[in-house]
N, C-alpha and C positions, 0 to 999 in steps of 0.2 A: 225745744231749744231755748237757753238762755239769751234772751235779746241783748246787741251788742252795747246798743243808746241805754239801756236800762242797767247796767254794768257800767258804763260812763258814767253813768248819774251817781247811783252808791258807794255808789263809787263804795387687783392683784400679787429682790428676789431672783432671781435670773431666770435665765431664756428656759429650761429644761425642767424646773419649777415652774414656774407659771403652763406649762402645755401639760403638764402633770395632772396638775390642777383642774385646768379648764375642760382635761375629758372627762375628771371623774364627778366633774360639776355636772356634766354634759349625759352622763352614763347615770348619775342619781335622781337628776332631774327627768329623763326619759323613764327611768322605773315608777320614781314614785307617779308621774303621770298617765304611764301605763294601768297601775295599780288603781289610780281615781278615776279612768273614764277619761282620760282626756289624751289627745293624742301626741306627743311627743313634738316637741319645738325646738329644729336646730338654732345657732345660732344666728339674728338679725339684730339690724339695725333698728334705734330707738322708731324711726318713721315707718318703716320695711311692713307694710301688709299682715296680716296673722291667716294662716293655713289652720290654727287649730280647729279641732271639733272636740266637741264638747261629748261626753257621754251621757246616761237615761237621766232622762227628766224626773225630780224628784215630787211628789204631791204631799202637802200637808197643811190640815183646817188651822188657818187661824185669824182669828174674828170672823168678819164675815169672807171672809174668803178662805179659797183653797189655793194658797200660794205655789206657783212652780218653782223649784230652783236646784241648781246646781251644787253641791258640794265636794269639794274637791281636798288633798291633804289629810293626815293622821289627827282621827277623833278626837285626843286630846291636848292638838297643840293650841296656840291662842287664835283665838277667832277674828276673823278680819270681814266685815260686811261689805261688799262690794254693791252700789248703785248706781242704775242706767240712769237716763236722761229720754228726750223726746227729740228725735223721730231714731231710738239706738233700742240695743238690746243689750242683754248680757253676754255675748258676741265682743262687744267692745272691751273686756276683760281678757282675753282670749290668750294673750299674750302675758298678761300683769300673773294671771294664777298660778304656772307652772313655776315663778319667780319666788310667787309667796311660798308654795308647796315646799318648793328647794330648802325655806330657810325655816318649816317646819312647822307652816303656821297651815290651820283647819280655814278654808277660804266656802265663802258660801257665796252665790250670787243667785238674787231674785230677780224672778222677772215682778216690776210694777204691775200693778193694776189696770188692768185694759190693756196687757204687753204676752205674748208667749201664750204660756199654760193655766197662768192664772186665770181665777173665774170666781166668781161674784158665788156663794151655795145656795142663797134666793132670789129667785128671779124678782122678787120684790123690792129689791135691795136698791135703795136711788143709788145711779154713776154717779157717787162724788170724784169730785177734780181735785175739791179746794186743799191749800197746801199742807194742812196739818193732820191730812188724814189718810198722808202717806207714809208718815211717820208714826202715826198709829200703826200702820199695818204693818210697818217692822218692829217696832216691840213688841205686839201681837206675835209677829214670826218669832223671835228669840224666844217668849213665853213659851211656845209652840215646840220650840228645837230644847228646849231648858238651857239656854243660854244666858247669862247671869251678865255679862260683861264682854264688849265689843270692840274693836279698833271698827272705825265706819269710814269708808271713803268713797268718793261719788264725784261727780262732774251732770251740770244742769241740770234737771230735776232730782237727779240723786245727789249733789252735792246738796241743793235746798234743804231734801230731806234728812240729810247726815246734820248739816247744821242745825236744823228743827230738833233731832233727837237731842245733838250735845248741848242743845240750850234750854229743853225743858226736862230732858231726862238725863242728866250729866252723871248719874250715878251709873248708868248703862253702858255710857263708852268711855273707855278708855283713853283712846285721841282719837281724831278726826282730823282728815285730808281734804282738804274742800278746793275743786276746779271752781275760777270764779270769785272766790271767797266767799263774801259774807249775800246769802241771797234770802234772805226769810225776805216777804213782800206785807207791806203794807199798802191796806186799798188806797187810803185818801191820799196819801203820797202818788200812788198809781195814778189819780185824777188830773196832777197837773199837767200840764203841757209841756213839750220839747221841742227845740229849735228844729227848722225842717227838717234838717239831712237827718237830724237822731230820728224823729219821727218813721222816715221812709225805712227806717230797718225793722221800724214794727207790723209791717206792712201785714204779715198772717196772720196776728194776731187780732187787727183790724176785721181779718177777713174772714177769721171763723165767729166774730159776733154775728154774722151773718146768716141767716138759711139757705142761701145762695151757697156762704165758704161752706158750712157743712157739707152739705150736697156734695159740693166741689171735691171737698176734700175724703168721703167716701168714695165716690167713683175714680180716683186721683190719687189716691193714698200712697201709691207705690213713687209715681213720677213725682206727686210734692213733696216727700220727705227724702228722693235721691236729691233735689232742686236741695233741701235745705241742708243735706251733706257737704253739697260742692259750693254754696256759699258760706256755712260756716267754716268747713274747712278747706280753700282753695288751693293749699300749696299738698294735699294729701292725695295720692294717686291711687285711689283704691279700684277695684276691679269690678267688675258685673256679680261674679261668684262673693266676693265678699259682700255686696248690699245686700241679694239674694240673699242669704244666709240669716242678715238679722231683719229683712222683709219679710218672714215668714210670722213673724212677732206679731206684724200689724193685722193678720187675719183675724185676731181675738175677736168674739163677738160683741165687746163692751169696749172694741180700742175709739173708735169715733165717738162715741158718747164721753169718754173719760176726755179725752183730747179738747173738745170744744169744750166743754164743760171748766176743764181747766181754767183755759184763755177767757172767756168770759169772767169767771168767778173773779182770775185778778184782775180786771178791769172793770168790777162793780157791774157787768152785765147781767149776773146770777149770783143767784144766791146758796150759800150751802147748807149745812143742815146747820141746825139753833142747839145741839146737842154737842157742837165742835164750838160755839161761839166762845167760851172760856180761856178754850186755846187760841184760837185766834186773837182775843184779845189782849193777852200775852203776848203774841207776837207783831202785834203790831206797835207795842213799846218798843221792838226791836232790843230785845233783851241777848245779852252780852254772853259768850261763849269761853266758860271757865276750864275747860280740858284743854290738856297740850292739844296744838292745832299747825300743821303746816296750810296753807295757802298757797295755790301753783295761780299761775296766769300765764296767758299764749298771746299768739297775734290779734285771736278773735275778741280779749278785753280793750281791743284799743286804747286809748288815753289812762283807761283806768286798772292796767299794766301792774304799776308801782305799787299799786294796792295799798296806797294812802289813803284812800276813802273809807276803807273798813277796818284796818289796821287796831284800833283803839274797842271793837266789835269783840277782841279777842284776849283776854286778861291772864289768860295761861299761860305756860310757856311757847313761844308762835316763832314759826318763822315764815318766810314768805319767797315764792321761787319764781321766778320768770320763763320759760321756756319760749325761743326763737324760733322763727318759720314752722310751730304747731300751730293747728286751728282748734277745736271746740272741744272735737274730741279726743280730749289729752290721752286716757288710759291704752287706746287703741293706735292713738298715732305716736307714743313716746309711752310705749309699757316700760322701759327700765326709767326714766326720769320718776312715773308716776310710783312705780316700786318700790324705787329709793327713800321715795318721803314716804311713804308706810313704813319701812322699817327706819327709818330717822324720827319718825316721830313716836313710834313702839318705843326708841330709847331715850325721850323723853322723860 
């Protein structure tokens, strides 16, 4: 999960037309998601829970991994890369895909690294966390899928990584959705200090430099990532069966090693491999994001809402959305808000 103090910082005619309409919305949408594996989504509200289920897990090598992922929509509409975050799955799309399917677009979501079905193909292979070499593994996947060209959108570790692609590899996407905005991390910036109360929301990330939070957070893994559902998103009523669902994620045999290993690496407690150092050094210029780009923000960015802070991050054509009483996880708790701007910024 995107820390909240560290986002502070970076800051349808008539009546008989329209019902026309809306079943055969409703009737296209149930087939083609029939068709993909995915189970049919009456109509809800942006907040309203998601019942889907997703159909077979797909497997394919690319770099060092053997990436799991969904695909869903007709093979050659355009491609939309949908990315999780931490402690989520691709579960939290659940709702957003049947949307894109509708409007003809080919929707792929991966599980990250240490998340679902993925898996490392050598057991040799160091659990890298650090940030740029999540977005290796999805160029890797598109190389993989022969995908040439991507709309990419994400929220907290997938948003980082969507922003990572459209900033070193811009000839790859298309536009980019970024929950959050602008979140590529640089360390030494990571090293200063924050006023207490910012401090106290980093509190797990404190807690997995630890061998203790490891520990903790293996044996714990279930109860501490519901804990960090209901505090990043408090106003979101989701159910036992819906966490279930993308808790099955966190059984991955590499998900605690990717997990600390992450939170360490940005807070200079570890180090990554010396063969990413290039990129990372790139990125810690904080290099500027030339593709159309919408920007969403919820309750959970606090003060840094208005997205003033990263605003100028973004030289393409941008625009920037706010969403009221959502928390963290925008796609799952506001799938039509987060849909909108994928095709609002498709027509960029």
């Amino acid at each position: 999960m995107e820390n909240q103090a560290k986002v502070d910082r970076r800051h349808f005619l008539c009546t008989s037309v329209l019902t026309l309409a809306a079943t055969q919305f409703g009737l296209f949408r149930a087939a083609n998601a029939q068709s993909e594996g995915v189970k049919p989504i009456g109509p809800k509200t942006n907040q309203q829970r998601s019942d889907a289920q997703f159909g077979p897990i797909r497997q394919i090598n690319a770099g060092v991994l053997t990436i799991g992922y969904v695909e869903v929509g007709p093979a050659t509409g355009p491609v939309v890369l949908l990315l999780h975050g931490w402690p989520y799955d691709i579960h939290s799309f659940a709702d957003v895909a049947p949307l894109l399917v509708s409007k003809g677009y080919r929707v792929i979501m991966p599980y990250l690294r240490g998340f679902g079905t993925t898996r490392f193909l050598s057991p040799e292979t160091f659990r890298n966390g650090q940030q740029s070499i999540f977005a290796v593994d999805m160029i890797a996947l598109m190389d993989a899928l022969r995908i040439e060209k991507t709309i990419v959108a994400g929220f907290d570790w997938g948003a980082r990584t969507a922003d990572i692609m459209a900033a070193l590899w811009p000839e790859r996407c298309k536009a980019l959705v970024s929950v959050s905005g602008y979140l590529i991390v640089n360390r030494i910036m990571n090293q200063l200090p924050l006023p207490p109360k910012a401090e106290y929301g980093w509190w797990y990330q404190y807690y997995f430099t630890t061998e203790r939070g490891k520990l903790g957070y293996s044996e714990n893994r279930y109860e501490f990532n519901k804990l960090i559902w209901k505090n990043a998103s408090p106003k979101w009523d989701f159910d036992e069966a819906t966490f279930k669902r993308t808790a099955t994620s966190f059984d991955n045999p590499d998900h605690v090693a990717i997990v600390i290993h992450n939170y360490r690496w940005r807070l200079s407690m570890a180090e990554g491999e010396s063969n990413y150092d290039d990129l990372e050094s790139r990125l810690s210029a904080g290099p500027v994001i030339s593709v159309p780009t919408i920007t969403i923000a919820s309750d959970f960015d606090g003060a840094a809402a208005d997205g003033a802070s990263y605003k100028k991050k973004f030289t393409g054509k941008y625009s920037h959305r706010i969403l009221k009483d959502i928390g963290h996880n925008v796609p799952q708790e506001a799938p039509k808000a987060f849909a909108k701007a994928i095709f609002d910024v498709d027509g960029y």
